[in-house]
C-alpha positions in Angstrom: 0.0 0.0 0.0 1.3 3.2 -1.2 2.0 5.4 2.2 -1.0 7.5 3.8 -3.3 5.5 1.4 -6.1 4.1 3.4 -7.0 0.6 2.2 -11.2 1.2 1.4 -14.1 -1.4 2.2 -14.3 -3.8 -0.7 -17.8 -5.6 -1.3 -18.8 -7.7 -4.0 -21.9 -6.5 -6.0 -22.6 -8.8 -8.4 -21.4 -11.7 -10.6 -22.0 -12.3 -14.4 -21.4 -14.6 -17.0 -20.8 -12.8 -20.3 -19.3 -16.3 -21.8 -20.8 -19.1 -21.5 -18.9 -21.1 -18.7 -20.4 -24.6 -19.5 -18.5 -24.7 -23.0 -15.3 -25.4 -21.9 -14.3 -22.4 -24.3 -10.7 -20.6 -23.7 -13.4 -17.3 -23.4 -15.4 -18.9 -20.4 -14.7 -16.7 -18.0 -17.2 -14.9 -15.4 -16.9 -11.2 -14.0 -16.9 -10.3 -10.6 -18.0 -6.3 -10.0 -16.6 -5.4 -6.7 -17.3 -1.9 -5.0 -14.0 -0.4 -4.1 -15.0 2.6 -1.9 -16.9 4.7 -4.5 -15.6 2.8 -7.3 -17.0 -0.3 -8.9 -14.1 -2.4 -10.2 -14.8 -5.8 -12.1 -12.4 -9.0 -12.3 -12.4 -11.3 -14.9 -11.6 -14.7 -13.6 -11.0 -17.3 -16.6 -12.4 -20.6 -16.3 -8.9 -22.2 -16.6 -7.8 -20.2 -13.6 -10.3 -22.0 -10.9 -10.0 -25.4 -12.1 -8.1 -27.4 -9.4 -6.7 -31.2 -9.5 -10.5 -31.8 -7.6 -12.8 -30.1 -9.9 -13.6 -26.6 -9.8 -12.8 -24.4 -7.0 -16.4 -23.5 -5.1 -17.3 -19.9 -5.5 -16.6 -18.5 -2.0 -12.9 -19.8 -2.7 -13.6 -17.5 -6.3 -14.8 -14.8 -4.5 -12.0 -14.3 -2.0 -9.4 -15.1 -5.2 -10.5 -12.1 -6.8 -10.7 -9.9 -4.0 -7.4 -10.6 -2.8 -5.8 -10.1 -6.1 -7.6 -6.8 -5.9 -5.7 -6.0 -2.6 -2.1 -7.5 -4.8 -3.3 -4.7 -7.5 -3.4 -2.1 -5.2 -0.6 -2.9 -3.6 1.3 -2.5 -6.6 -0.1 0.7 -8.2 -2.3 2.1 -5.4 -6.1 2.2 -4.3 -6.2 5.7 -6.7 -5.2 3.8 -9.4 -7.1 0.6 -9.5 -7.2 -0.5 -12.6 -11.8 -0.6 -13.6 -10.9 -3.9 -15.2 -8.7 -6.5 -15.0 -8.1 -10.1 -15.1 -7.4 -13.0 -12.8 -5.7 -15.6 -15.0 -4.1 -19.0 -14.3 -0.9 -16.9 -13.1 -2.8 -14.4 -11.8 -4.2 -16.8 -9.6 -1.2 -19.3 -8.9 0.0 -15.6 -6.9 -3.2 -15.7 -5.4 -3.4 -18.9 -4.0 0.4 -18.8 -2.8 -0.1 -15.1 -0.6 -3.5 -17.1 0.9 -1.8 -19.9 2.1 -3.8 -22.1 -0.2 -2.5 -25.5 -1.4 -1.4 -25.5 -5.2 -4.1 -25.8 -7.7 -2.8 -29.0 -9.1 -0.5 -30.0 -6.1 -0.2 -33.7 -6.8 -1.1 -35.8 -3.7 2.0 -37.3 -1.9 0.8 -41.1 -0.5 2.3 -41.9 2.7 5.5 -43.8 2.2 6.1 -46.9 3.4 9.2 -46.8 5.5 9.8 -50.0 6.5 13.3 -51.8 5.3 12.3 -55.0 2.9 14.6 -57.8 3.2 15.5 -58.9 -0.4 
């Protein structure tokens, strides 16, 4: 945050679907319009970027993506200068995930190992 800059409430207001998300399409994507103190800001978050090794990531795990790559936009050029639009892509969202503390979208799953000595 940029010093004396006061971070501002940030609600979400709606989401749409422009693309149609079902299709699979490289386009599917759905917008999230967020106010940002007076402003409303919208992210595009692409299909691609919330699939996970399980499916889909539910849409309270969307909702805090984009708004915390908000706060990573604002960090970087300052709550004044919010970009209106922007987009939370597959990179976009790999950031995301890692400043949350989330596990890795496709993380592979480690089985326990089996550490006893086999006689041969």
């Amino acid at each position: 945050m940029v010093h004396g800059e006061h971070k501002p409430e940030i609600k979400l207001v709606e989401v749409r679907t422009p693309y149609d998300v079902t299709s699979g399409s490289p386009r599917a994507a759905s917008l999230y319009d967020f106010r940002v103190g007076a402003e409303t800001v919208t992210v595009e978050v692409h299909l691609a970027a919330v699939r996970t090794r399980d499916g889909q990531m539910p849409p309270e795990k969307v909702r805090d993506a984009a708004k915390a790559f908000l706060e990573l936009q604002a960090e970087h050029c300052g709550w004044d200068r919010l970009p209106k639009d922007s987009v939370l892509s597959t990179a976009a969202m790999d950031v995301v995930i890692n400043r949350l503390g989330w596990p890795p979208r496709f993380g592979r799953k480690v089985p326990p190992q089996d550490t006893q000595i086999r006689e041969s």
